[in-house]
N, C-alpha and C positions, 0 to 999 in steps of 0.2 A: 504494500500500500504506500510506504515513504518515498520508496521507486517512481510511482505513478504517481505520487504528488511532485515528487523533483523533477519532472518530465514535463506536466504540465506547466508548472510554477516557469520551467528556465524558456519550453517552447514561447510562454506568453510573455516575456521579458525578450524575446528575440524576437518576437514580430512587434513588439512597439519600441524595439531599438530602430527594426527596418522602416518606420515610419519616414516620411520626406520630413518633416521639420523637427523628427523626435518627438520623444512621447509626449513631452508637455508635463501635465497635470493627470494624464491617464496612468492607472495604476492597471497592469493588466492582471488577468485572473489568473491563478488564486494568488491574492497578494497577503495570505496567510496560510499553515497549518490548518487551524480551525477556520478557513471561507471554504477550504478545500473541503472537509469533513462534511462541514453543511449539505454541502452540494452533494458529493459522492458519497456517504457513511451508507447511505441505504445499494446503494450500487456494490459496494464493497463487501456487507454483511448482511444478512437473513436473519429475521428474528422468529422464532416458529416455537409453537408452546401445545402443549398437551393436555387433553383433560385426563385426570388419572379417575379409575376407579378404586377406591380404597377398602375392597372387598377384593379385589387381586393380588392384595397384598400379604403377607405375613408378618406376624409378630415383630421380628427384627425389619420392615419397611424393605424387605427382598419382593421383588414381583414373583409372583407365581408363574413356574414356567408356560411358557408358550401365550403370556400375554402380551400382545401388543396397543399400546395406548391410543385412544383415537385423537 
C-alpha cells in the first residue's frame, strides 16, 4: 500500500512539475499519507463481518465442526 501511495504521490508531483508555468498554488494529489487513505482505504481493504450462531459453539467459544458462519 506505501508503494502505491509513493507512486501516486511522486507520478502527481511530476505532472504538475511538467506544467508550462509550474505548479503555482496547485498541490497535486495525494499531497498527504492520510488524503491518500481517504481516497483509496476502501480500495485497498475489505471489511466483511459474520453473524455467528452461538449454539454452534462450545463451552470453550470453539465452533462446532463443520460450521460455517453466514
Amino acid at each position: 500500500m506505501i508503494e502505491r501511495y509513493r507512486a501516486a504521490r511522486d507520478d502527481g508531483r511530476a505532472k504538475a512539475a511538467a506544467l508550462d508555468h509550474g505548479a503555482g498554488d496547485y498541490v497535486p494529489w495525494p499531497k498527504s499519507l492520510s488524503a491518500y487513505l481517504l481516497g483509496e482505504l476502501r480500495r485497498e481493504h475489505e471489511l466483511r463481518y459474520f453473524v455467528l450462531d452461538h449454539t454452534q459453539f462450545d463451552a470453550k467459544f470453539q465452533a462446532k465442526e463443520g460450521y460455517q458462519p453466514l
